[in-house]
C-alpha positions, 0 to 999 in steps of 0.5 A, a space after each residue: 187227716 191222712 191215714 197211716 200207710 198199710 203197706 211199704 215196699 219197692 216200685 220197680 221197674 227194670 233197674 229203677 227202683 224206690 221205696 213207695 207206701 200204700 193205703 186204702 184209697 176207700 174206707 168204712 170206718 164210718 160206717 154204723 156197726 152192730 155187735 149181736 146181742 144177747 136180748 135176755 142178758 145183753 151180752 155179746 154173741 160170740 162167734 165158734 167153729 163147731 165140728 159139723 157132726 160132732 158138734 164140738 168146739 174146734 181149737 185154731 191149731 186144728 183149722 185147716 182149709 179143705 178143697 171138697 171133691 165129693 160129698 164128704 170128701 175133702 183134699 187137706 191143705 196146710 197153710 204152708 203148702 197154700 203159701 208156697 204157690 205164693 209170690 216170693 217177694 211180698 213187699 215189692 211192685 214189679 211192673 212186669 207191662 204196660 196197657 193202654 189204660 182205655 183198654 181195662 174195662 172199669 169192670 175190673 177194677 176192684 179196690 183202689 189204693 194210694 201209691 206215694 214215694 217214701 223216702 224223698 231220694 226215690 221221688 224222682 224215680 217214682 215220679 219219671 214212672 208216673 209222668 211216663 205213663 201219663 204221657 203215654 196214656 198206658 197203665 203199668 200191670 204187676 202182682 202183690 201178695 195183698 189181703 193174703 192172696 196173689 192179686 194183680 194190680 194195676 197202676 194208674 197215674 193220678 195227680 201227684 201219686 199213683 193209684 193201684 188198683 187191684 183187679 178181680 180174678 178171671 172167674 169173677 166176671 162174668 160174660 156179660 153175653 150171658 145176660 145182654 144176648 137176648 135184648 133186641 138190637 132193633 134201633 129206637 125210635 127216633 121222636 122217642 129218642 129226642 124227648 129222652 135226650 131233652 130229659 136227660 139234658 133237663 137233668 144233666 148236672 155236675 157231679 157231686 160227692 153228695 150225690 153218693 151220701 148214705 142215707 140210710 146212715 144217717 136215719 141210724 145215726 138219728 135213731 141211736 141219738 134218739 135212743 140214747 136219750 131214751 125217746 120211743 122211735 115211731 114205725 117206718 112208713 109203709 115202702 110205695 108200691 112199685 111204679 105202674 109199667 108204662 111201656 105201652 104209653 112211653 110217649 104220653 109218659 115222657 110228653 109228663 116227664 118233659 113238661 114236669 122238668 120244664 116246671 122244675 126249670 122255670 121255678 128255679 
């Protein structure tokens, strides 16, 4: 069942303009929380804002955010100044370009939404802009005020909808040079990369949304079951130790890896 839209607004671009809905394309609601417990009363833990040096409780009016420029030392902002910096409008998608969709590095992306028309007059517009961006292989760039910040977002054509994606700030990613620039550029050698390409075919398969199944969740689930009836729950096994590195013998190891695949293979 389709989940309620969290966001109506306006898809503009130019002087085309139609009234569209959004909601989270992921959700967590299935996910298994926990609420802290006091062990001795079994009432809930309740989370509060104390004064760091005195030590008191601190009222929600008295809140306010703090940019710090020294130890101690905080510049004050009220909410009203952090809200004028914002878009004027909140509830409308102007696409203020369009990029080639290959050239947005998946690192980018951050949370995606559904993008659907809300009012069947405005389809059309909806979908011209869709279609046109299929055909020309480009994705529209805008901003929207969303989760109480100024984000840009990204639309993307997907089937009959549009995907909106928003994409992480500037300083959120980091330059991957950081980190890769000390690995060798040197060319692997060729015997070794034969047996790992027949490895990787041995594995290759169709994805499957299972592939991606929690489960972690589901050993909760079963524990919370079995509590509830009252069972005792045995300890954990103890974690495997980490494999041995097999640097020094890559050959002999993926000579096994082949032959043990190769067995898979024939059993099935």
């Amino acid at each position: 069942m389709a989940s309620r839209s969290f966001w109506k607004g306006y898809l503009k671009l130019s002087l085309v303009t139609c009234p569209v809905s959004m909601t989270p394309a992921t959700s967590d609601s299935e996910k298994v929380r926990f609420h802290t417990l006091n062990a001795k009363t079994g009432n809930r833990v309740v989370s509060q804002y104390v004064d760091a040096v005195s030590a008191k409780p601190v009222d929600k009016d008295d809140e306010v955010k703090g940019y710090q420029r020294g130890e101690d030392d905080y510049v004050m902002l009220e909410d009203d100044e952090i809200d004028a910096v914002a878009l004027e409008s909140t509830r409308t998608i102007d696409i203020e370009s369009f990029v080639s969709r290959d050239s947005i590095e998946w690192i980018w992306y951050d949370t995606p939404h559904y993008l659907a028309p809300n009012d069947p007059v405005g389809e059309e517009a909806f979908a011209v802009i869709r279609e046109a961006m299929a055909t020309t292989g480009t994705v529209g760039i805008s901003r929207l005020v969303m989760y109480r910040r100024e984000r840009a977002v990204m639309l993307e054509p997907r089937g009959k909808g549009i995907v909106l994606w928003t994409l992480r700030y500037g300083d959120e990613v980091r330059d991957e040079a950081d980190y890769f620039a000390g690995i060798g550029s040197g060319k692997s050698d060729a015997k070794l990369m034969t047996m790992v390409t027949k490895l990787i075919d041995a594995r290759t398969t169709a994805w499957d949304p299972k592939m991606v199944d929690d489960p972690v969740q589901d050993k909760l689930l079963d524990i919370i079951a079995a509590k509830k009836k009252g069972k005792r729950i045995a300890k954990p096994k103890q974690s495997a130790e980490e494999p041995a590195s097999n640097v020094i013998n890559i050959m002999d190891a993926l000579r096994k890896s082949i032959g043990a695949e190769t067995g898979k293979t024939r059993s099935r």
